[in-house]
C-alpha positions in Angstrom: -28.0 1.6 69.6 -26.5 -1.0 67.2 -26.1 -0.2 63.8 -27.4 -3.9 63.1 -31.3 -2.3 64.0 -31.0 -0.2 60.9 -30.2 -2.7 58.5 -32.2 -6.1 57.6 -29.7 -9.0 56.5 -31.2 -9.5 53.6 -30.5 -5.6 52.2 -27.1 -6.4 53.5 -26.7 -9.6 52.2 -27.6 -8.8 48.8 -24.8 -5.8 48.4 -22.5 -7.8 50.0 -18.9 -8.4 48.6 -15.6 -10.4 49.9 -12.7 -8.2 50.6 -9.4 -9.8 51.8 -7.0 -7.7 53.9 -3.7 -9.9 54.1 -0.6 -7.7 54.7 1.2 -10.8 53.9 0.1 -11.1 50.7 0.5 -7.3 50.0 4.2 -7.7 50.6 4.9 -10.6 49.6 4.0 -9.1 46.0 4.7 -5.7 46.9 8.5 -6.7 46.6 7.8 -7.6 42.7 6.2 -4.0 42.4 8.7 -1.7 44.3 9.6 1.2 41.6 7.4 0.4 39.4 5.6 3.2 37.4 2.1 1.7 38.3 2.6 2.7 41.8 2.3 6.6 41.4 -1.2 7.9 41.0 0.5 10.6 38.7 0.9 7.8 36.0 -3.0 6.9 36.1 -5.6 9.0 34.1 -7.7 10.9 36.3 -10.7 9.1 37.7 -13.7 9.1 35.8 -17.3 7.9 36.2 -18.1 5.0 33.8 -22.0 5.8 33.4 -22.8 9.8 33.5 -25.3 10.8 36.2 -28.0 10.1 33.5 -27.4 6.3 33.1 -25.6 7.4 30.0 -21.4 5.9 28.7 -19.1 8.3 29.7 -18.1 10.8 27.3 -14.6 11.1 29.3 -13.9 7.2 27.9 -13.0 9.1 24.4 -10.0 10.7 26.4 -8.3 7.7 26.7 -5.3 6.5 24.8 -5.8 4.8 21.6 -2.3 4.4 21.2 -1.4 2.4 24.3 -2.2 -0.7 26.2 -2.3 -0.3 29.9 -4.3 -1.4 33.0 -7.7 -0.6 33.7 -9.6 -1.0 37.2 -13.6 -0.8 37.6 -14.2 0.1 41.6 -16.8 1.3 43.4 -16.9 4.7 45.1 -19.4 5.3 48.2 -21.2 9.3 48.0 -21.3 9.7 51.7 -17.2 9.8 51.9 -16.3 9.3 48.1 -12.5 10.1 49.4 -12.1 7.2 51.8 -15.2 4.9 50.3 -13.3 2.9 47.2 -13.1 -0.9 46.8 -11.5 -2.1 43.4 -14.3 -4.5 41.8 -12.4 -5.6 38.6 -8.7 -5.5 37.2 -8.0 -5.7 33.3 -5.7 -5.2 31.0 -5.5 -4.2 27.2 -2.7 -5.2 24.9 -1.7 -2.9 22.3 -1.8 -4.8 19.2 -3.9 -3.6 15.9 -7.0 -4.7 16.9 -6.8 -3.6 20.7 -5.9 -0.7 22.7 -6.8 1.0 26.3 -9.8 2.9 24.8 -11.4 0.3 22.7 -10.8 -2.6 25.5 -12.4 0.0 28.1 -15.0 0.6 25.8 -15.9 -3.2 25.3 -17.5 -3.0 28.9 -20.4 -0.9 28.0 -21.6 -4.6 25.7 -20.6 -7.1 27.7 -21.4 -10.6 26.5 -24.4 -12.4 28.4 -21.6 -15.4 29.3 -19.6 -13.5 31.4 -21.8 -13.4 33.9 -20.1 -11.8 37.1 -19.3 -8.7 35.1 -22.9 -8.7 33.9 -23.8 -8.8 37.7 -20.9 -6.0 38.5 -22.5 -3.8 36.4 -26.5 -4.7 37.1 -25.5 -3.9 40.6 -23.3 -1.0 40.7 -23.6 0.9 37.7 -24.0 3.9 39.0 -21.5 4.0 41.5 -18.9 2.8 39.0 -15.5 4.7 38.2 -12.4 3.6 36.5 -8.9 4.5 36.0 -6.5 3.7 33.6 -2.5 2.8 33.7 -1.5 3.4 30.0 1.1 1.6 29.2 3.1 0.2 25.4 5.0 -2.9 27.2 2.5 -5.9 26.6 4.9 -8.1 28.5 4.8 -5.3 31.2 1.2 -5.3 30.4 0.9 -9.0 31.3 2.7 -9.4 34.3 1.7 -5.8 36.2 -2.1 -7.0 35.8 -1.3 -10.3 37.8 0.6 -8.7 40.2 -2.4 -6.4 41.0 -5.1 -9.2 41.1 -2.5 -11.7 42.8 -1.8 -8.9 45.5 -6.0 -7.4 45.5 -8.0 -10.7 44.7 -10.8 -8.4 43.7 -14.4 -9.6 43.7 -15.3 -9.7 40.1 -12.2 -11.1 38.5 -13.1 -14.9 38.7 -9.4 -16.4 37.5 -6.3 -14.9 38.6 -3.7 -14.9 35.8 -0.7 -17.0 35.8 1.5 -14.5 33.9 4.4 -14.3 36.3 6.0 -17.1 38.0 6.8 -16.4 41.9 8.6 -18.4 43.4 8.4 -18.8 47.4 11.4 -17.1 49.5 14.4 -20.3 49.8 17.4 -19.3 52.2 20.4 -19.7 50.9 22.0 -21.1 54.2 
């Protein structure tokens, strides 16, 4: 039997969200990101759920730097196979300046303003199922251009514009 008999379109349809696997886009950029620090898991804060199990904010945000900028990603994580079921939602970043830092910009999710209206749908839709991990980081420069990398190389769902922080230029031979 098909799996298709289980499901209606329509409970598919709204849950439904645009993944592109382009291994020429992953190395393409891939090239900008080789030995970088971003690339070991070791250099991310552990996983954490954004909203407790009872619809609650996350005491664990509190753990994060306040001292640092970084990257932060919002994904998804499935319960049947919560090892293998992940798919990034959202990319950020958070400068460190006096008014900004990891923490505070990771916090600034839990009131998100009514305009920005596919994060406001991101969380309506998945809250529960929502974790996040954070690259600290005190470069903002760094900062700037590992976040573009990352959504230039993912093109994940909720981030609408896809920063122009780095300039690449397309491969030219030289002969």
């Amino acid at each position: 039997m098909h799996y298709r008999a289980f499901v209606t379109i329509d409970e598919n349809s709204s849950y439904g969200l645009t993944y592109y696997h382009n291994p020429l886009r992953w190395e393409k950029f891939m090239k900008y990101l080789n030995g970088n620090p971003i690339l070991d898991i070791n250099n991310w804060t552990p996983e954490y759920k954004f909203y407790d199990e009872n619809g609650k904010k996350s005491t664990l945000i509190n753990q994060l730097p306040n001292d640092k900028g970084g990257i932060y990603i919002f994904y998804l994580k499935g319960i049947c196979l919560p090892f293998f079921e992940n798919y990034i939602l959202y990319i950020g970043k958070a400068s460190i300046t006096d008014n900004e830092n990891i923490r505070s910009r990771v916090k600034s999710y839990y009131n998100v303003p009514k305009n920005r209206y596919l994060i406001t749908e991101m969380f309506t839709k998945w809250k529960d199922y929502i974790y996040c991990r954070c690259f600290p980081e005190m470069n903002n420069e760094r900062i700037s251009e590992d976040e573009s990398l990352l959504i230039k190389t993912i093109l994940p769902y909720y981030n609408e514009d896809i920063p122009d922080k780095i300039s690449v230029q397309p491969d030219i031979n030289a002969f």
